[in-house]
PARO-967050 format. One record per residue (C-alpha): residue in three letters; x, y, z; residue number from 1. Coordinates in nm, 2 decimals. Example, Ala and Ser with C-alpha at 12.3 -4.5 7.8 and 13.67 -1.06 7.14 Angstrom:
! PARO-967050
r code ALA	xx 1.23	yy -0.45	zz 0.78	pos 1
r code SER	xx 1.37	yy -0.11	zz 0.71	pos 2
//
This chain:
! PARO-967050
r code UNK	xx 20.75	yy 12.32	zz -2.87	pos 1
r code UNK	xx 21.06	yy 12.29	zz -2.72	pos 2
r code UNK	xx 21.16	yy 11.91	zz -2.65	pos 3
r code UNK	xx 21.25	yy 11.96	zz -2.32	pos 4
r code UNK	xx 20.88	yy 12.11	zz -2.27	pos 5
r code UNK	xx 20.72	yy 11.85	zz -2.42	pos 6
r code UNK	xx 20.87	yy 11.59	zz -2.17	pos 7
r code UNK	xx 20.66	yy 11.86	zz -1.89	pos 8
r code UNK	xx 20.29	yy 11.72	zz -1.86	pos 9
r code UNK	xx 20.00	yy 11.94	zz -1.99	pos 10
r code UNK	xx 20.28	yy 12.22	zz -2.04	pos 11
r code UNK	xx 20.25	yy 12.58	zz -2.21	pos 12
r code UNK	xx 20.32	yy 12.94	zz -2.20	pos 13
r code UNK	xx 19.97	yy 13.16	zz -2.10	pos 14
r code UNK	xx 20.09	yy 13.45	zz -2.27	pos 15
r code UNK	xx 19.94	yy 13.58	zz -2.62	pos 16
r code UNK	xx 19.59	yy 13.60	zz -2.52	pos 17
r code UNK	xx 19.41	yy 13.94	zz -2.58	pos 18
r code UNK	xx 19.26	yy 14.17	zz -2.36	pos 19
r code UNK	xx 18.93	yy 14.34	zz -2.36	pos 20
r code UNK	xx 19.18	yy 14.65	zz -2.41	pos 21
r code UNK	xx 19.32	yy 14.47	zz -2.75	pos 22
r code UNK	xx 19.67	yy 14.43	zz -2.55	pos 23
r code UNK	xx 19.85	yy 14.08	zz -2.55	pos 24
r code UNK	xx 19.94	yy 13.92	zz -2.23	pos 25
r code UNK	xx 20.32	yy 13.89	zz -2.31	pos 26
r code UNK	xx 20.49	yy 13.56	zz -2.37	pos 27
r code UNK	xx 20.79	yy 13.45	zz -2.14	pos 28
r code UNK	xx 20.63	yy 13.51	zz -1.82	pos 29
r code UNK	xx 20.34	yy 13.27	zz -1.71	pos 30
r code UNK	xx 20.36	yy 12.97	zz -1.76	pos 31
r code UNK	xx 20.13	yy 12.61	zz -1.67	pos 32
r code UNK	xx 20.15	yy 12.23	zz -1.63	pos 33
r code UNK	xx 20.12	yy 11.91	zz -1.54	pos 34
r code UNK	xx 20.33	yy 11.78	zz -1.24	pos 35
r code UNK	xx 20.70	yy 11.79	zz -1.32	pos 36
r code UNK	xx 20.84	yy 11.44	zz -1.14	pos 37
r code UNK	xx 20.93	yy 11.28	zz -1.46	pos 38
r code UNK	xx 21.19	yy 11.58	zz -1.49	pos 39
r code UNK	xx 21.52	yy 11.49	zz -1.61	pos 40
r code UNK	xx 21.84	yy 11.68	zz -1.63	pos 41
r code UNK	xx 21.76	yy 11.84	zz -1.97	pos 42
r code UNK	xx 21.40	yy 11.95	zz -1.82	pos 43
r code UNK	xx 21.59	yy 12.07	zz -1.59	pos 44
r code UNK	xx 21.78	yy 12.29	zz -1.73	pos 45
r code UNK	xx 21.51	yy 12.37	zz -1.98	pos 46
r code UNK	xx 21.34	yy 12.50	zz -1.65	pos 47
r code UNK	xx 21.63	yy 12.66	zz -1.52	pos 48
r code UNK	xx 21.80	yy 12.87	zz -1.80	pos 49
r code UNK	xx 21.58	yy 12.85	zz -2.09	pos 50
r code UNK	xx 21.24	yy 12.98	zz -1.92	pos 51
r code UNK	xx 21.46	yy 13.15	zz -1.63	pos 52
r code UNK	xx 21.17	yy 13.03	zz -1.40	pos 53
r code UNK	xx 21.21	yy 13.19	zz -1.08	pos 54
r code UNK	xx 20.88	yy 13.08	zz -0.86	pos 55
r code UNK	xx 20.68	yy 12.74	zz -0.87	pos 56
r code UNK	xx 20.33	yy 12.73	zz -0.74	pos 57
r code UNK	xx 20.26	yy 12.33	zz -0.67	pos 58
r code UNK	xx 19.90	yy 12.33	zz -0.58	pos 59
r code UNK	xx 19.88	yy 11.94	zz -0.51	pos 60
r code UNK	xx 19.86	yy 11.77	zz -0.15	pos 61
r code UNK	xx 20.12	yy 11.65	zz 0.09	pos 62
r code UNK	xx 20.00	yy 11.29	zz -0.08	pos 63
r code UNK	xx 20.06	yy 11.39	zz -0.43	pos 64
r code UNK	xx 20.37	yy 11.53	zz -0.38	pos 65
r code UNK	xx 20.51	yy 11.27	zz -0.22	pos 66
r code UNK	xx 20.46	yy 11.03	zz -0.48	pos 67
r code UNK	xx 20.52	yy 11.24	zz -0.70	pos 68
r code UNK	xx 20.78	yy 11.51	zz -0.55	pos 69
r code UNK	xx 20.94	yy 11.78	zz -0.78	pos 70
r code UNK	xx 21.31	yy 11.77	zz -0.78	pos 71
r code UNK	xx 21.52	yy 12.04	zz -0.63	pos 72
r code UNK	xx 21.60	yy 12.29	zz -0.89	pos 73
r code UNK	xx 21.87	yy 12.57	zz -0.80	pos 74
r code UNK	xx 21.75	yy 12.94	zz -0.82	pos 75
r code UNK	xx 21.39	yy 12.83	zz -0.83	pos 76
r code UNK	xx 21.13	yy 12.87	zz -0.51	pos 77
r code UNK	xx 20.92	yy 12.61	zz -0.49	pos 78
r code UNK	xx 20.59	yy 12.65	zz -0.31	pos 79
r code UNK	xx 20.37	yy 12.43	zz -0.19	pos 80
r code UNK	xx 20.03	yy 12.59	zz -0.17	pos 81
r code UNK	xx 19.74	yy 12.28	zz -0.18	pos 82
r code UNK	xx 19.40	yy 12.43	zz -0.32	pos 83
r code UNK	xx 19.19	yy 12.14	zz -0.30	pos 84
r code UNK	xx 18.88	yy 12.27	zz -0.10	pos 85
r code UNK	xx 18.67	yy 11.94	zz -0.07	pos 86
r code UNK	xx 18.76	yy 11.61	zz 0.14	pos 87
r code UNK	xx 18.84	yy 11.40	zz -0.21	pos 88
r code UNK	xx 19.17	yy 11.46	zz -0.40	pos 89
r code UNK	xx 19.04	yy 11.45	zz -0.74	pos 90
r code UNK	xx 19.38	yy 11.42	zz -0.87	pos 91
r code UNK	xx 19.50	yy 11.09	zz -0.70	pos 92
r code UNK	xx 19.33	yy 10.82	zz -0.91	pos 93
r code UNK	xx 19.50	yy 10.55	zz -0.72	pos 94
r code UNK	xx 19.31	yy 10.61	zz -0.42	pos 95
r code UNK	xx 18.98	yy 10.69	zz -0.62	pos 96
r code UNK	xx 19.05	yy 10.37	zz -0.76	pos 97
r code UNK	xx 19.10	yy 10.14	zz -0.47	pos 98
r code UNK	xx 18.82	yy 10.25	zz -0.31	pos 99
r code UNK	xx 18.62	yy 10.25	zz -0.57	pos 100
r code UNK	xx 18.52	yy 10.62	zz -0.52	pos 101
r code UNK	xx 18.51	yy 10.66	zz -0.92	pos 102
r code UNK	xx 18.19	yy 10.55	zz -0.95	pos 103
r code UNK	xx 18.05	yy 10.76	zz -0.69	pos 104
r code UNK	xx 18.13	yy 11.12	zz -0.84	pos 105
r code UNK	xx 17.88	yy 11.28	zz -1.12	pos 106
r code UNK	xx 17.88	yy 11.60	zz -1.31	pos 107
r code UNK	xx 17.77	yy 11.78	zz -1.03	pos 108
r code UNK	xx 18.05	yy 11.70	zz -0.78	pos 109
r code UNK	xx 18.28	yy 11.80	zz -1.02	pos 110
r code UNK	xx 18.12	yy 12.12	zz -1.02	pos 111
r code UNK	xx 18.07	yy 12.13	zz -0.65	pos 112
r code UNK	xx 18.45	yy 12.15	zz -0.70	pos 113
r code UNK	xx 18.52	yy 12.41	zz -0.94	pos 114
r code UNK	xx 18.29	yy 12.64	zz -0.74	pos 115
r code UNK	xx 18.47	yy 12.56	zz -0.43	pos 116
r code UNK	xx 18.77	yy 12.66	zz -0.58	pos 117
r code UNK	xx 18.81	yy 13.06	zz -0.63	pos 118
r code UNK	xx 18.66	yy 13.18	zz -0.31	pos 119
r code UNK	xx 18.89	yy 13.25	zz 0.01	pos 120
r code UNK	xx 19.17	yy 12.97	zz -0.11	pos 121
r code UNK	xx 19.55	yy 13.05	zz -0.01	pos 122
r code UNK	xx 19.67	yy 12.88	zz -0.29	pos 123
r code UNK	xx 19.56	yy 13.12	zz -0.49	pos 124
r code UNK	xx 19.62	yy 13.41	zz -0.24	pos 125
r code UNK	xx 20.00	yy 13.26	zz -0.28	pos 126
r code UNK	xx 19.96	yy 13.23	zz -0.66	pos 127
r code UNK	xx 19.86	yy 13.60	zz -0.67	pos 128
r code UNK	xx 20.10	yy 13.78	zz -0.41	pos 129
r code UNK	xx 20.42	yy 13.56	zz -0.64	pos 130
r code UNK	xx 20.20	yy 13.71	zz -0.96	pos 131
r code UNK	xx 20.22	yy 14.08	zz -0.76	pos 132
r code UNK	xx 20.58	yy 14.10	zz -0.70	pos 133
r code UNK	xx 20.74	yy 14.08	zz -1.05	pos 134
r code UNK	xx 21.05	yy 14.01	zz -0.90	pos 135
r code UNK	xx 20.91	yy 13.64	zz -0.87	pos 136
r code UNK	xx 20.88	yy 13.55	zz -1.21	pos 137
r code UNK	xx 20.89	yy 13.39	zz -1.49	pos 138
r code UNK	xx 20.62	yy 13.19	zz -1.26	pos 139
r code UNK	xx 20.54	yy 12.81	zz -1.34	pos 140
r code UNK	xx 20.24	yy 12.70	zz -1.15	pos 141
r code UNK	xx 20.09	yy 12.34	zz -1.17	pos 142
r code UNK	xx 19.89	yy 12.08	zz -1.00	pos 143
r code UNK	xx 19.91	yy 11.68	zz -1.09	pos 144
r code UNK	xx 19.72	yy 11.72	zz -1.45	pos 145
r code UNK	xx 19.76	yy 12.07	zz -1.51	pos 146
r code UNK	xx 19.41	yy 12.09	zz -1.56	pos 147
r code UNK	xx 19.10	yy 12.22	zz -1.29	pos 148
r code UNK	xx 19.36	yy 12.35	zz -1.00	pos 149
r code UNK	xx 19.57	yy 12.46	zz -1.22	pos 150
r code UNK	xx 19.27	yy 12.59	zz -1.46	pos 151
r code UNK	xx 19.11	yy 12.81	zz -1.17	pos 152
r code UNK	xx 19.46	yy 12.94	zz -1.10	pos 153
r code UNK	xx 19.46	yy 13.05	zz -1.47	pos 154
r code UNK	xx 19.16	yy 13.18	zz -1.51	pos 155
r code UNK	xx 19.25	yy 13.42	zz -1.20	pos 156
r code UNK	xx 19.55	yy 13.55	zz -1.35	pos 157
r code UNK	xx 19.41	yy 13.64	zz -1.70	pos 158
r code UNK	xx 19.08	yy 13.82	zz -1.53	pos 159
r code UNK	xx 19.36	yy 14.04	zz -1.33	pos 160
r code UNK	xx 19.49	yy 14.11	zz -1.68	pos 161
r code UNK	xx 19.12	yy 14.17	zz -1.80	pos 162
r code UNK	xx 19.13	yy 13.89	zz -2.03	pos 163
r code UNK	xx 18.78	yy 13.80	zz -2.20	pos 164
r code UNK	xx 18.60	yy 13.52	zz -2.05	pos 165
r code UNK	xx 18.56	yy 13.35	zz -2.39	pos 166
r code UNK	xx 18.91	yy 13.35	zz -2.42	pos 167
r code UNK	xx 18.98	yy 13.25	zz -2.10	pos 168
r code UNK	xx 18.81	yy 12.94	zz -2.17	pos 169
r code UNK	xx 18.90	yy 12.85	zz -2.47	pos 170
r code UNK	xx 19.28	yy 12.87	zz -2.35	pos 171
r code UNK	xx 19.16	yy 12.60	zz -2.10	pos 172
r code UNK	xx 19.02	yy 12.36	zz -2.35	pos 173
r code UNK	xx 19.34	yy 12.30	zz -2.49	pos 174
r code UNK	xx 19.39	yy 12.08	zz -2.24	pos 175
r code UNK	xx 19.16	yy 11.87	zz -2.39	pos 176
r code UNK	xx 19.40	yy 11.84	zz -2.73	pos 177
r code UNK	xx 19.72	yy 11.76	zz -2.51	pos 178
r code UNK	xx 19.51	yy 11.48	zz -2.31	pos 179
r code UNK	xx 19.35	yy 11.33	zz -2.61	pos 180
r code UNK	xx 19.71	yy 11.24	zz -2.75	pos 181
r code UNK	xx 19.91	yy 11.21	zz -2.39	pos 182
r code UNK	xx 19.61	yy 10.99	zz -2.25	pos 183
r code UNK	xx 19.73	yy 10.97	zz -1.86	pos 184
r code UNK	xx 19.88	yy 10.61	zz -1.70	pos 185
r code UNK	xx 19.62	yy 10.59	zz -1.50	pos 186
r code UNK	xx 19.31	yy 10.52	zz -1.73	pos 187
r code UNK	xx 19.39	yy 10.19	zz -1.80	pos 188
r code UNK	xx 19.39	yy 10.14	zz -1.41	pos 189
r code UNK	xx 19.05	yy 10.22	zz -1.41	pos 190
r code UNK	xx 18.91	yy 10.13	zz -1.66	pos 191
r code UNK	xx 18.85	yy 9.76	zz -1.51	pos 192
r code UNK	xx 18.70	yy 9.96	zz -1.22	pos 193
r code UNK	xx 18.47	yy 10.24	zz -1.37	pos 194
r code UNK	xx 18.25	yy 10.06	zz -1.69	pos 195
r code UNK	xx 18.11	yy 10.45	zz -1.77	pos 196
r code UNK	xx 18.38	yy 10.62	zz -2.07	pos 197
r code UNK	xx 18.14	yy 10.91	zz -2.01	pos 198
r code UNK	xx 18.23	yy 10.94	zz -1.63	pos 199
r code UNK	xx 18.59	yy 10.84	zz -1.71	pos 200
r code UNK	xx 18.61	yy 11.10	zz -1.98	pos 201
r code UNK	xx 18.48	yy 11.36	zz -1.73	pos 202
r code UNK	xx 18.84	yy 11.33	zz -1.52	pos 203
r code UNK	xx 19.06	yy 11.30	zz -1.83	pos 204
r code UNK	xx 18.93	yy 11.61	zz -2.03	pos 205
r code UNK	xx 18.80	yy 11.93	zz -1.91	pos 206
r code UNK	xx 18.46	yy 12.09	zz -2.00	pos 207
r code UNK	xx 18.41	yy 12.47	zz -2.04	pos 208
r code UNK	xx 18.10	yy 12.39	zz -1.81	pos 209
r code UNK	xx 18.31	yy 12.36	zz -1.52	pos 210
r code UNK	xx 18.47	yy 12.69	zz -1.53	pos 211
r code UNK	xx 18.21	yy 12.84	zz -1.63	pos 212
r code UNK	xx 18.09	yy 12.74	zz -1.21	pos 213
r code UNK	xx 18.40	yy 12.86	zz -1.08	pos 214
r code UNK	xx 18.38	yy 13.22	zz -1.30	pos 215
r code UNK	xx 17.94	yy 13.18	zz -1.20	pos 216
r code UNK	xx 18.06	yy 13.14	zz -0.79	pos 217
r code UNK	xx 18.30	yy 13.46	zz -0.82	pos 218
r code UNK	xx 17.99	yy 13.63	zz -0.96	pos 219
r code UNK	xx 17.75	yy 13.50	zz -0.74	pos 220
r code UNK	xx 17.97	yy 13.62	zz -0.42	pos 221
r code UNK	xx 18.12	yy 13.92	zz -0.53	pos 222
r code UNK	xx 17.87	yy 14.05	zz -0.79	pos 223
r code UNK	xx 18.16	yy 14.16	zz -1.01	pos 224
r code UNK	xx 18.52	yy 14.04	zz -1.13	pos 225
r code UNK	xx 18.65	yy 14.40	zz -0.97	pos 226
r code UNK	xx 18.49	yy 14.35	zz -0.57	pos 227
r code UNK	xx 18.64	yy 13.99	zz -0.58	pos 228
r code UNK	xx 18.99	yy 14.09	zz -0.73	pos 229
r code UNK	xx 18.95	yy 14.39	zz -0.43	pos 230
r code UNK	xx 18.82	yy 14.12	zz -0.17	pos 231
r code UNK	xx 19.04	yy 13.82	zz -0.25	pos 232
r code UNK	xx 19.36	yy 13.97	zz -0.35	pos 233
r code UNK	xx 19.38	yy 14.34	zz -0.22	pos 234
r code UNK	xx 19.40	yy 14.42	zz -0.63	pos 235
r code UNK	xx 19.22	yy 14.79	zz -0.65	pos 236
r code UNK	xx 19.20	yy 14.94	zz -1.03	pos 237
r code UNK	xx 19.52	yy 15.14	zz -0.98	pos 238
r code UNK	xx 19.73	yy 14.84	zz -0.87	pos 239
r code UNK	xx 19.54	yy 14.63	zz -1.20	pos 240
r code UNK	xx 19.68	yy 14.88	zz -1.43	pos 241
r code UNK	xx 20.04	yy 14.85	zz -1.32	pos 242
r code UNK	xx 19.97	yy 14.46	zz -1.33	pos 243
r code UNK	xx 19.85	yy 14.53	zz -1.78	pos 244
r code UNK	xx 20.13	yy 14.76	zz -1.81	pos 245
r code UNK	xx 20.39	yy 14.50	zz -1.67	pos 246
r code UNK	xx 20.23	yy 14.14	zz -1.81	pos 247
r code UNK	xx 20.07	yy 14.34	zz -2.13	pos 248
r code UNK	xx 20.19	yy 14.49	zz -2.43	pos 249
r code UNK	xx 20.04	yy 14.65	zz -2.73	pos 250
r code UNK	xx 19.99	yy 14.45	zz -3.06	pos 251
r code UNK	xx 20.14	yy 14.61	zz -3.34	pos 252
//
């Protein structure tokens, strides 16, 4: 990895995954991370010139992004689309742990969440009409931890490219390998506050259960990946295959 990517949160290109076809989603193009605050000039310009980004899609909250805002970067549209979808911001830990709202989630809230996310959100609408009009990327899109916002948002893109569910998923868990050796600031915060590792754990990593209830929701609603790509995003099968041909490409 590029240094200047390392120094990006939860960072990584989403291309080289396979399709149910046996194309590759193409390298270059899509990319996902953490929030980018602790930018400097190198990242920068590794953002600028070296990935040639073009569109940001920053699906935090006016909160998050003001402590933590993304610097100006010249060329590059930076949208601010929040896609939380419930009343707590499970991405600002400071205020979970203040008011000692830690304590209070379980497994089950968390996938309250992830179900919550998919259906009828304009951040992803956003995500999807910049993913659309190739003239818009290389496209970077992130949240705070790079990890369920940003996971959903992921997950959308690759079914559009008819990616494989198992796939899919296994591309999310490698969150899991950047947070065990990046462990985030504020754990040590909380830890004081929130004697359960398990529970603690549960906001650090990600767990293939939880997309597996967004990906369930879509199903649930829509019946199949096809009516909600139609219903959501105005993406019929003609308008999917010119999305393959431009984000695909064969494997020799």
């Amino acid at each position: 990895m590029n240094q200047s990517a390392a120094q990006i949160a939860n960072f990584r290109d989403m291309g080289g995954l396979v399709t149910n076809s046996g194309n590759r989603v193409k390298e270059h193009l899509l990319f996902r991370s953490g929030e980018l605050n602790q930018l400097n000039q190198n990242g920068v310009h590794f953002i600028q010139n070296e990935l040639n980004i073009q569109s940001i899609i920053d699906f935090r909250d006016e909160a998050e992004t003001k402590s933590a805002p993304t610097p100006l970067i010249d060329g590059v549209k930076n949208f601010l689309v929040p896609a939380n979808k419930m009343a707590i911001n499970f991405a600002s830990m400071k205020e979970l742990i203040e008011d000692d709202l830690l304590s209070q989630f379980s497994e089950g809230s968390l996938e309250q969440f992830y179900r919550a996310l998919p259906i009828k959100n304009a951040a992803y609408k956003k995500l999807v009409q910049q993913f659309k009009s190739k003239n818009h990327v290389p496209l970077l899109q992130h949240c705070t931890a790079g990890k369920d916002r940003t996971g959903v948002g992921a997950m959308i893109l690759y079914l559009i490219l008819d990616v494989p569910f198992n796939a899919i998923v296994q591309e999310y868990l490698l969150t899991n390998d950047y947070m065990t050796n990046h462990v985030p600031a504020w754990v040590e915060r909380a830890k004081p506050y929130v004697q359960d590792s398990n529970l603690l754990n549960k906001f650090i990593f990600v767990d293939e259960a939880y997309l597996s209830a967004a990906y369930d929701e879509i199903l649930q609603v829509y019946k199949t990946v096809d009516q909600y790509l139609l219903e959501e995003f105005e993406i019929d099968a003609a308008m999917r295959q010119t999305l393959h041909q431009f984000y695909t490409e064969e494997v020799l």
